[in-house]
N, C-alpha and C positions, 0 to 999 in steps of 0.2 A: 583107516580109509578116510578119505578126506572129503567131502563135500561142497558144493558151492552154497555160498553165503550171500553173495551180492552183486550185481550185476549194474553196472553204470552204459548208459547211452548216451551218445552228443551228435553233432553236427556240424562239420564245419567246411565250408565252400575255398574251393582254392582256383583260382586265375591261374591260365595257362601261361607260362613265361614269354609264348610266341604266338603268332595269329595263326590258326590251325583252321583250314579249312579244307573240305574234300568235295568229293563228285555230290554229296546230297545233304549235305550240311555244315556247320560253323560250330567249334567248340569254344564255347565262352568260358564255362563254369564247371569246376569238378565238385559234385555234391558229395561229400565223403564221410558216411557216417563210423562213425566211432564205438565201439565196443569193447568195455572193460570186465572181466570177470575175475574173481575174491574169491580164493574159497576157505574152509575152514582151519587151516593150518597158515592161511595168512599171502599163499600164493598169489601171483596175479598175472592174468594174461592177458593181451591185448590186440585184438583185433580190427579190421578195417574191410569196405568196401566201398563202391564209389559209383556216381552213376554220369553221366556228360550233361549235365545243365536242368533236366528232369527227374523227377520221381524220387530224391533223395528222403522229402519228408515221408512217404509211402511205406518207403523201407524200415526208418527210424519207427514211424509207426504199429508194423507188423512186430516188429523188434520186442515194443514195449508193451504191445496189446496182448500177443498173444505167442509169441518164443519165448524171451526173456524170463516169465515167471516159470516155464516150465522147465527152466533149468536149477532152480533155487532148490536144494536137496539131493542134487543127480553128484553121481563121482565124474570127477572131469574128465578120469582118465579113461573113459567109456566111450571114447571119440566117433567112433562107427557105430554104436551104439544111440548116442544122442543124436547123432545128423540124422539116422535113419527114422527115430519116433519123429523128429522135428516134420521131415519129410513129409512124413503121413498123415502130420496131424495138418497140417497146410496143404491136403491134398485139393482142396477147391480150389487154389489158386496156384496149383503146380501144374506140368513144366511151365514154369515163368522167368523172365528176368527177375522180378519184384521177389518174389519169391525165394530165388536163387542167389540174388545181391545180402537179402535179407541173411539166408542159412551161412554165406560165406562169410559174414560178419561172426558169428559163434564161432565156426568150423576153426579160421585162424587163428581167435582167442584162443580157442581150446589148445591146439595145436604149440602157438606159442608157448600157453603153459605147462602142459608136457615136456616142451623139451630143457626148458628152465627147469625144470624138478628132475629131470633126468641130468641139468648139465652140460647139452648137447647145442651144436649147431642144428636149423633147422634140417641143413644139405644132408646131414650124418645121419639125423634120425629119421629121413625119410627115404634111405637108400644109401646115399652116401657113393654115387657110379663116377663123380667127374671133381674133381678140383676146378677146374675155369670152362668157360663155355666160351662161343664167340662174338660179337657184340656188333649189332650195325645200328644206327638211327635214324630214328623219325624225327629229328628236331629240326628239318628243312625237307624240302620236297611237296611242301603244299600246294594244293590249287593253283590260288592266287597267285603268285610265284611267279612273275616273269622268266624266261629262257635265262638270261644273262643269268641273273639270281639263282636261278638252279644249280645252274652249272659253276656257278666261282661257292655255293654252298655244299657241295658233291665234292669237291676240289679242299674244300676245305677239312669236312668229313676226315677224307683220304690220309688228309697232313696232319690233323691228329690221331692218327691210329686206326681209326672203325674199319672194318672189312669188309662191311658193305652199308647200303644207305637205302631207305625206301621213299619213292615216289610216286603220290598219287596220278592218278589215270581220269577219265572222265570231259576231258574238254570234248567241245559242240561236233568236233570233225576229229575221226581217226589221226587223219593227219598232223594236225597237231601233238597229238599229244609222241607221235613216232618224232618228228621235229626236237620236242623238247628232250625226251630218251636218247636217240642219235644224239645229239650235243652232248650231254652228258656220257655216255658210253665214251664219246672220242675222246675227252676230255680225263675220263679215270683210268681211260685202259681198260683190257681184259678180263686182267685177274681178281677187279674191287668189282663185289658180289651190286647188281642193283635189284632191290624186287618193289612191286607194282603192285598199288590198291587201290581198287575201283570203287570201294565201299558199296557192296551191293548195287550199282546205279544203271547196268546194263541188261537187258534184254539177254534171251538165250543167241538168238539171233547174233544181235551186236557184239557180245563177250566173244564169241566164235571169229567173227569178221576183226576184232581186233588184234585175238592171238593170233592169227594168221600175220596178221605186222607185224606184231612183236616178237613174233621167235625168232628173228635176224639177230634180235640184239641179246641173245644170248642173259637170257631173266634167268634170276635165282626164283619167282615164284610168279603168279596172276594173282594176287588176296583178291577173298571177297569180288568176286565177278557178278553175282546173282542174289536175289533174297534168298535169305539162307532156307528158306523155305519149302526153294524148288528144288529138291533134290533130284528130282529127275532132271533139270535142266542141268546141275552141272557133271551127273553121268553122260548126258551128249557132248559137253564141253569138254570134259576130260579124255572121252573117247576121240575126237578131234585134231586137239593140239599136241603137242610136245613142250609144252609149258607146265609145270607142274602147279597144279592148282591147290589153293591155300585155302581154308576155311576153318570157322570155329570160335568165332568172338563173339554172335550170334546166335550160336547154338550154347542150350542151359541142361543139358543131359548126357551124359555118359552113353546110353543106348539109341541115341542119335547120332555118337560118332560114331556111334557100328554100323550102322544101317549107311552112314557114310563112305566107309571103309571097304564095308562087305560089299556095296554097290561099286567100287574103285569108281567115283564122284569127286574124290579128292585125293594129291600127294601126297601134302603135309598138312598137321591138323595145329590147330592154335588156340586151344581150349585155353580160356580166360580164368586164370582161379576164382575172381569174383564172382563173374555168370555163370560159373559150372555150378556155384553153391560151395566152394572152398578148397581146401586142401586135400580134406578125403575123397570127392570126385575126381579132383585132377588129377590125383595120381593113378587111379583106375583107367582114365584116358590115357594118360601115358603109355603105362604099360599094355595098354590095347591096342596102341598104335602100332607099338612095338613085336609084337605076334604080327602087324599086318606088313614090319619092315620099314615101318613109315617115321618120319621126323615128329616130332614135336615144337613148335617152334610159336608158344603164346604170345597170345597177344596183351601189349601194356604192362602197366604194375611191374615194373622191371623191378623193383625193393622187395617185391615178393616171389618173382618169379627166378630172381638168381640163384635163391639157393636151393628150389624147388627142379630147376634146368640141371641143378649140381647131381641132383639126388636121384638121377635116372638116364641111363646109358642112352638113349635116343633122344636128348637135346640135342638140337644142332645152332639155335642162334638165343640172343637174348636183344630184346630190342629197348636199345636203349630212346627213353622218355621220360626225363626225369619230372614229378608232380607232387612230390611230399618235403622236398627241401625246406618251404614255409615252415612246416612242423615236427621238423625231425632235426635230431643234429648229426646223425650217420651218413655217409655220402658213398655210392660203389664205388667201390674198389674196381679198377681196370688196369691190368697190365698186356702189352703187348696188343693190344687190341681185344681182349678177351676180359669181359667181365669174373670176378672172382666172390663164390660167398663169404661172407663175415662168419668168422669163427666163432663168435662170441654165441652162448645158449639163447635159445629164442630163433623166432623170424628174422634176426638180425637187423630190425629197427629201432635206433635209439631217437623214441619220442620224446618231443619238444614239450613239456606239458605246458608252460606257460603260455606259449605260442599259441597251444591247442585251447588253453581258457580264455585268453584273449578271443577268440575267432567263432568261439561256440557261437549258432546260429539263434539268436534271441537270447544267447548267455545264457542256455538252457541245459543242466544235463538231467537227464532221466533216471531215477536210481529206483531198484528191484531187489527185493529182500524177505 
């Protein structure tokens, strides 16, 4: 039985390739820390999690204060086992993002190295339900975004393949933003899927007044209408529209997407691997969703999330956002419109390390032993 030996931490900050902005802020910076795990037969796993412009040192921090040595001794392959001590032992600062970014940095480690000692594709070893999923992106449809611009980048979407495209939502007057939807819709036709993120920015009131617009244009979803926190606000939301409402990039627990679910407050859930706290939460959401009949359909980390969509029968999209090209030399795989997982054992990312020591945050790694 094999033991862990050594634990390495980093940091490193990656620029978004495009200007990203939404209904309630601007993504400059992806703070992405880094998690390497050794264990005593020489194995190594490597994990990641990311935060948008804030809190990245916070993470690194808990990492190395007060996670990381408590894994030096443990067998790795105890993966439900270690998430749950970690859990509890961080219980004064749980359910949290901080918290939750932090565990999902081990969880993937771990995970990765499990399926390299097994030999495995991530997709395989956590289910193994789908070979390709379907792929649409966020790499246009921003804010900022003039009309014309939308519509010749929706248009373009199209001509390379994606099946559908997402566009945020949040300008000053309703009408706008149906203005810019209408144009797009005429412009892609019917059958190329578009769905809608408000990023939290609307009122219950206003998210209501707006679905009522927007269900002419025949949406594949509403994301994120309300602070994830109102759950009663989007049980009245839900009960209201015939839009199916999206949520779960926000929410950092498993038994908050029940309480989500059991309230039917939402259609499709998009638990984040990061913010859920890893691999072994998200899949419990999956399969939760699943009993309620409901999609899957996470949000971001598309390099982690392809072969996790692969490894359970109610994925329905993968949204493509690519943010690790800097540091990786693996790139998805898409055919046909449909993203495909890497066969290869592990989470299917082949790290750039050079790239990655280059970029370390004060040229700093952390190392636990």
């Amino acid at each position: 039985m094999s033991r862990i030996t050594r634990v390495e931490i980093l940091q490193v900050d990656l620029a978004p390739k495009v200007k990203r902005t939404d209904a309630i802020q601007s993504f400059v910076t992806q703070e992405t820390p880094v998690l390497r795990v050794t264990d005593s037969d020489g194995a190594v796993g490597v994990g990641y999690s990311y935060t948008i412009g804030t809190g990245g040192s916070s993470v690194v921090a808990l990492l190395a204060d007060h996670l990381a040595p408590k894994l030096i001794g443990r067998d790795p392959a105890m993966v439900e086992q270690i998430w749950k001590d970690l859990f509890f032992h961080t219980h004064a600062t749980a359910v949290g993002a901080v918290t939750a970014l932090a565990l999902a940095a081990i969880d993937t480690a771990l995970w990765d190295l499990r399926c390299r000692r097994a030999k495995l594709p991530l997709n395989v070893m956590a289910g193994g339900a789908q070979t390709r999923v379907p792929l649409y992106t966020t790499e246009g449809g921003w804010l900022h975004i003039d009309k014309a611009k939308l519509v010749e980048e929706a248009v373009e979407a199209k001509r390379q393949g994606f099946l559908g495209a997402k566009m945020k939502v949040g300008k000053p007057h309703v009408s706008e933003d149906v203005a810019r939807l209408e144009a797009v819709r005429k412009a892609v036709g019917g059958a190329f899927e578009i769905m809608v993120d408000a990023n939290q920015g609307f009122t219950v009131a206003e998210a209501m007044r707006r679905a009522r617009r927007y269900e002419a244009l025949d949406l594949a979803w509403f994301e994120e209408p309300l602070p994830a926190e109102d759950l009663d606000g989007h049980v009245r939301l839900s009960r209201s529209t015939a839009l199916p409402v999206a949520v779960g990039e926000s929410i950092y627990h498993p038994s908050h997407f029940r309480e989500y679910l059991q309230r039917g407050a939402c259609g499709i859930v998009q638990a984040d691997v990061a913010r859920i706290g890893g691999i072994t939460p998200w899949l419990k959401v999956a399969h939760l969703a699943e009993t309620f009949n409901a999609w899957i359909c996470p949000h971001f980390l598309m390099e982690l999330h392809v072969a996790l969509c692969a490894a359970v029968p109610n994925a329905r999209w993968v949204e493509y956002i690519p943010q690790l090209d800097d540091i990786t030399q693996s790139r998805m795989t898409i055919k046909d419109g449909h993203a495909v997982p890497s066969a290869k054992p592990g989470l299917g990312i082949d790290w750039d390390w050079k790239a990655i020591e280059r970029r370390r945050v004060n040229g700093k790694t952390i190392v636990v032993k």
